[in-house]
C-alpha positions as CSV (number, residue, x, y, z in Angstrom):
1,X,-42.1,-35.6,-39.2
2,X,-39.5,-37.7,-37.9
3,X,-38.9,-37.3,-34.0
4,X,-35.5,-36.2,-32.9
5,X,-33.5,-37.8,-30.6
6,X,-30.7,-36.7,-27.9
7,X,-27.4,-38.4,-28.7
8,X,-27.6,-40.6,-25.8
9,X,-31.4,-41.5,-26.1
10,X,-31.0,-43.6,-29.2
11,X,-33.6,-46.9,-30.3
12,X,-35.4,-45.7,-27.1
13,X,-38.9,-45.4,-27.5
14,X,-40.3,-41.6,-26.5
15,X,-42.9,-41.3,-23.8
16,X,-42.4,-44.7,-22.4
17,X,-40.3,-43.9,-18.6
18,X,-37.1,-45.7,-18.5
19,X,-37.0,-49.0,-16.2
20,X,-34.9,-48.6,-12.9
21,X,-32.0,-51.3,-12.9
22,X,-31.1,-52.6,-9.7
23,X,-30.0,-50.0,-7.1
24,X,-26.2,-49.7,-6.8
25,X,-24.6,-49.6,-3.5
26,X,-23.9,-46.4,-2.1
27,X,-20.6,-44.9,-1.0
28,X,-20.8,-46.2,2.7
29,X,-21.9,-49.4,2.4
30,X,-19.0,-50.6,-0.4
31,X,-16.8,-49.6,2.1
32,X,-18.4,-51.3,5.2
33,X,-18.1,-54.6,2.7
34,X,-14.6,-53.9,1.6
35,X,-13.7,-53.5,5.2
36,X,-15.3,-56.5,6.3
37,X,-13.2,-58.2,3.5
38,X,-9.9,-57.0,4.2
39,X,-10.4,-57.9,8.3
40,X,-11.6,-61.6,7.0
41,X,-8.3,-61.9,4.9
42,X,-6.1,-60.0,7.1
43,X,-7.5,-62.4,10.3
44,X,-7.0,-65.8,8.1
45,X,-3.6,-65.1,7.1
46,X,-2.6,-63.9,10.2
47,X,-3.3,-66.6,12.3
48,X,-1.5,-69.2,9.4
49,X,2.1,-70.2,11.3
50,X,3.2,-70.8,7.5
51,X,2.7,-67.0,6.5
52,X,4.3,-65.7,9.7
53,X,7.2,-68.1,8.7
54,X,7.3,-66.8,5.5
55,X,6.9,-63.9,6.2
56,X,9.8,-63.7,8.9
57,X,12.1,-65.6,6.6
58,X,11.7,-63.1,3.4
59,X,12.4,-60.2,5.7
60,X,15.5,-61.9,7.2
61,X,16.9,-63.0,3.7
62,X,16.1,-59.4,2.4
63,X,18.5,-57.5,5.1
64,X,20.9,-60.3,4.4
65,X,20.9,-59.6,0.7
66,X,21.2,-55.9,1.5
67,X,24.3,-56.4,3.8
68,X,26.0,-58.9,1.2
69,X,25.3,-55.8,-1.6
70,X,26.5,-53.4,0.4
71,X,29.5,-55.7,1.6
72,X,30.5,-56.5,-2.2
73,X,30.1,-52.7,-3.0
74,X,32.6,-52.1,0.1
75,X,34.9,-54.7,-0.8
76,X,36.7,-53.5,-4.0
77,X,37.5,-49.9,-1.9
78,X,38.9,-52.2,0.7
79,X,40.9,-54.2,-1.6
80,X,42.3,-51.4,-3.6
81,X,43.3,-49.8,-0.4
82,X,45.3,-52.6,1.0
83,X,46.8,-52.9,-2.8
84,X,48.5,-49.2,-2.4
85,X,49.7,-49.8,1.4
86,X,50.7,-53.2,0.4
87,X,52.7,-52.0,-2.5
88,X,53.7,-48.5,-0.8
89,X,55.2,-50.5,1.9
90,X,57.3,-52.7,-0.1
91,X,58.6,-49.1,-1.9
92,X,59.3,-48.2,1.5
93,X,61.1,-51.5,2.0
94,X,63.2,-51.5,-0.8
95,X,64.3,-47.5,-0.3
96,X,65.4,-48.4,2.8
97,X,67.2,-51.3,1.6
98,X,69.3,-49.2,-0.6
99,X,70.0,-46.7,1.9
100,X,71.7,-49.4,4.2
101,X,73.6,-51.0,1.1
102,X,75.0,-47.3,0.4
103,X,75.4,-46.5,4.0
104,X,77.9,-50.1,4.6
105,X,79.5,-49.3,1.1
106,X,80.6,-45.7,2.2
107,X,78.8,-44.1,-0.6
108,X,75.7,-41.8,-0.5
């Protein structure tokens, strides 16, 4: 008779124990190392003067990018606006104008 095997038993010999691998890490101590890690990176870049300089020059250049969008999205309002005074004005202008030629030529 041929011996059955689970699914995930196969080309394992039956009766012989399985060999332990090496232990994995548990839980706690993975996160002690990754901890340890992160404050080893996190105290060599900080102390670098070039990553603080970096670091300081991308954030001013980003808020200066931001204020130019935000400028160049406030700028074509701006111009329209002075467009239609501008141009209202001079409407303004000229009515007037004819009202003074019509008021020294006696008409109305």
């Amino acid at each position: 008779m041929a011996a059955e095997t689970a699914p995930g038993l196969a080309g394992m010999v039956p009766g012989v124990p399985a060999e332990a691998g090496p232990a994995r890490p548990g839980l706690p101590d993975r996160m002690a190392r990754y901890g340890i890690w992160v404050a080893v990176i996190t105290h060599i870049v900080l102390r670098d003067r070039r990553f603080q300089a970096t670091v300081i020059t991308g954030v001013v250049g980003a808020y200066a990018l931001g204020s130019v969008t935000k400028d160049n999205q406030a700028r074509p309002v701006r111009r329209a606006v002075a467009w239609y005074n501008v141009h209202s004005q001079a409407h303004d202008v000229q009515v007037l104008r004819r009202g003074r030629r019509a008021l020294r030529s006696g008409r109305r």
